[in-house]
C-alpha positions in Angstrom: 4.6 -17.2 19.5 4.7 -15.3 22.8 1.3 -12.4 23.1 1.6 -10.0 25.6 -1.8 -8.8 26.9 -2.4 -5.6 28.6 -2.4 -6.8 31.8 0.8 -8.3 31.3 0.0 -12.1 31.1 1.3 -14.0 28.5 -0.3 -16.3 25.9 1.0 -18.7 23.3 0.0 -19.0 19.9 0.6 -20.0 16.3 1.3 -17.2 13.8 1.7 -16.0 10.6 4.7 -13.7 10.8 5.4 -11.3 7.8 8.7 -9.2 6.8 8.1 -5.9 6.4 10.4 -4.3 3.6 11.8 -0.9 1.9 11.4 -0.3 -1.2 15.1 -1.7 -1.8 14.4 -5.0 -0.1 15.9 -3.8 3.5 14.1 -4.8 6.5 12.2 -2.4 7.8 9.9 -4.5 10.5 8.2 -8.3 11.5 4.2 -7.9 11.2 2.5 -11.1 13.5 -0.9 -12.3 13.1 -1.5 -14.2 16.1 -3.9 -17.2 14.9 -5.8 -20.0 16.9 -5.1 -24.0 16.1 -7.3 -24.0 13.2 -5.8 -21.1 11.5 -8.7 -18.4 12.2 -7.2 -15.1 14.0 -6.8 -15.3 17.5 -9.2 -13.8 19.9 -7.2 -11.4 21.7 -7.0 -7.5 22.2 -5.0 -7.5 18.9 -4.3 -10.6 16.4 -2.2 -8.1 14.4 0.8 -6.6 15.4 4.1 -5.1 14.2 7.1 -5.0 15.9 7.8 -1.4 17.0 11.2 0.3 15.8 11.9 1.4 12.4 9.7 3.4 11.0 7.7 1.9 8.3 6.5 4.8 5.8 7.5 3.4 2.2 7.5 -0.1 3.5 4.9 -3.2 2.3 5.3 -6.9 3.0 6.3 -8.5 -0.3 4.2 -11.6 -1.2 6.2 -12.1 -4.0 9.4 -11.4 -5.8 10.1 -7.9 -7.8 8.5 -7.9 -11.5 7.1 -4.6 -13.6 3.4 -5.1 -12.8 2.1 -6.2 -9.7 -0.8 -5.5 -7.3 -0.9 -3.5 -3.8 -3.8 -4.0 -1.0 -3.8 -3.4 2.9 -3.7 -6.4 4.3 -1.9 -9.7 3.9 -5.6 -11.5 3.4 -6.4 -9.1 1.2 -3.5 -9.5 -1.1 -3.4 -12.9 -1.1 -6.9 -12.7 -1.9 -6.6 -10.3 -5.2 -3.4 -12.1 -6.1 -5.3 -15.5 -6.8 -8.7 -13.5 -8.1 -7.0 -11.9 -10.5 -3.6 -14.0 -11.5 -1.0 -11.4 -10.3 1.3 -10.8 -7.4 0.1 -9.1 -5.0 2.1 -7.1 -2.1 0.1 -6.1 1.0 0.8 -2.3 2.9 -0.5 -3.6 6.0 -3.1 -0.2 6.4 -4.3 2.4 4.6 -2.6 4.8 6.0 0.6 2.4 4.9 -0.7 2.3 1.6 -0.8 6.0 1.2 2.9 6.8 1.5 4.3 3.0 -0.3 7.0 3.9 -2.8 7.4 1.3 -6.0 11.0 -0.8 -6.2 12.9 -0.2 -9.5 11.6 -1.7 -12.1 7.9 -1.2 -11.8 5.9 -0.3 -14.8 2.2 -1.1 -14.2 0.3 -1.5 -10.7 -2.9 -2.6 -9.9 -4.3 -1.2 -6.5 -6.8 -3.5 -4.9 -8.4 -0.6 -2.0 -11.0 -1.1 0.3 -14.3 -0.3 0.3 -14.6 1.7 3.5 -18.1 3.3 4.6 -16.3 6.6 5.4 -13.7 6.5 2.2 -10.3 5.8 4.2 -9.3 3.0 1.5 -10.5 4.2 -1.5 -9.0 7.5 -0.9 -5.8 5.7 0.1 -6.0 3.2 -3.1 -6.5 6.5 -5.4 -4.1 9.0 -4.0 -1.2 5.9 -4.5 -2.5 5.5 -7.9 -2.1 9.5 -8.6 1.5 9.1 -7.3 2.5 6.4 -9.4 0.7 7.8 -12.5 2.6 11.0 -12.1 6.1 8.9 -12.2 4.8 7.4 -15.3 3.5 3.9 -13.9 0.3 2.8 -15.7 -2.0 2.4 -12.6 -5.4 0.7 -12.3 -7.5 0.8 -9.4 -10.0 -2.0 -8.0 -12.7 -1.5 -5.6 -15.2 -4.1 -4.6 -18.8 -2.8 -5.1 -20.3 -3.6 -1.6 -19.4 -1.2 1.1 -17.3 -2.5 3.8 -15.6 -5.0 1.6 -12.6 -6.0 1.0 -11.3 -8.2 -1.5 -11.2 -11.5 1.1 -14.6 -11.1 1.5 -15.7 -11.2 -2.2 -14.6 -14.7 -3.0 -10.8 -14.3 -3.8 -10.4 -17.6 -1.1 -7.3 -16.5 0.7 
């Protein structure tokens, strides 16, 4: 896939790309991780993109299909992370800020939010004011932080 560097050069690279989706399944956006030969992220300005346009409040990438209890974490290595720690799908919000403002597709009776553990508090806060959201539409919500400061599930074992 085609990186466009400040300068305005262009690289090439393998990828993982990602749909970005509403809550209803529509497309809201492509997220690209730009990765070297051996699957590690690339080392450019930014490995992590998304493609500008729409805009993406409400929207997650979806790791899995629709069910009444899954899990919600930042990042796509993060989710996929949780998802085989703990045996459940796991959807990723791409940030924290993301995370903050994701809305829940029909169905969804229990979640499980997998924040960060951020020195200065950006993805617990982010993790708990979801969870007070969903509990106030009556989803039964859990919320998992890893105990070492600036963790993230990937880096406590989950193997993503």
């Amino acid at each position: 896939l085609a990186y466009r560097h400040d300068d305005g050069g262009v690289t090439y690279h393998p990828a993982m790309l990602a749909a970005v989706t509403y809550p209803d399944g529509r497309g809201a956006s492509v997220h690209r991780t730009y990765l070297t030969q051996d699957g590690r992220k690339a080392n450019v300005s930014e490995a992590k993109k998304i493609m500008s346009g729409k805009p993406l409040k409400t929207a997650c990438i979806r790791l899995s299909a629709p069910c009444d209890h899954i899990g919600l974490a930042e990042g796509i290595e993060t989710a996929l992370a949780a998802s085989r720690r703990f045996g459940l799908p796991v959807w990723a919000c791409v940030s924290s800020g993301l995370m903050g403002s994701w809305e829940s597709p029909e169905g969804l009776k229990r979640l499980t939010v997998f924040g960060d553990h951020d020195a200065k508090f950006a993805g617990q806060a982010a993790a708990y004011s979801l969870a007070h959201r969903m509990a106030v539409k009556g989803v039964a919500v859990e919320v998992c932080i890893p105990e070492e400061v600036g963790t993230d599930w990937a880096d406590c074992g989950g193997g993503a």
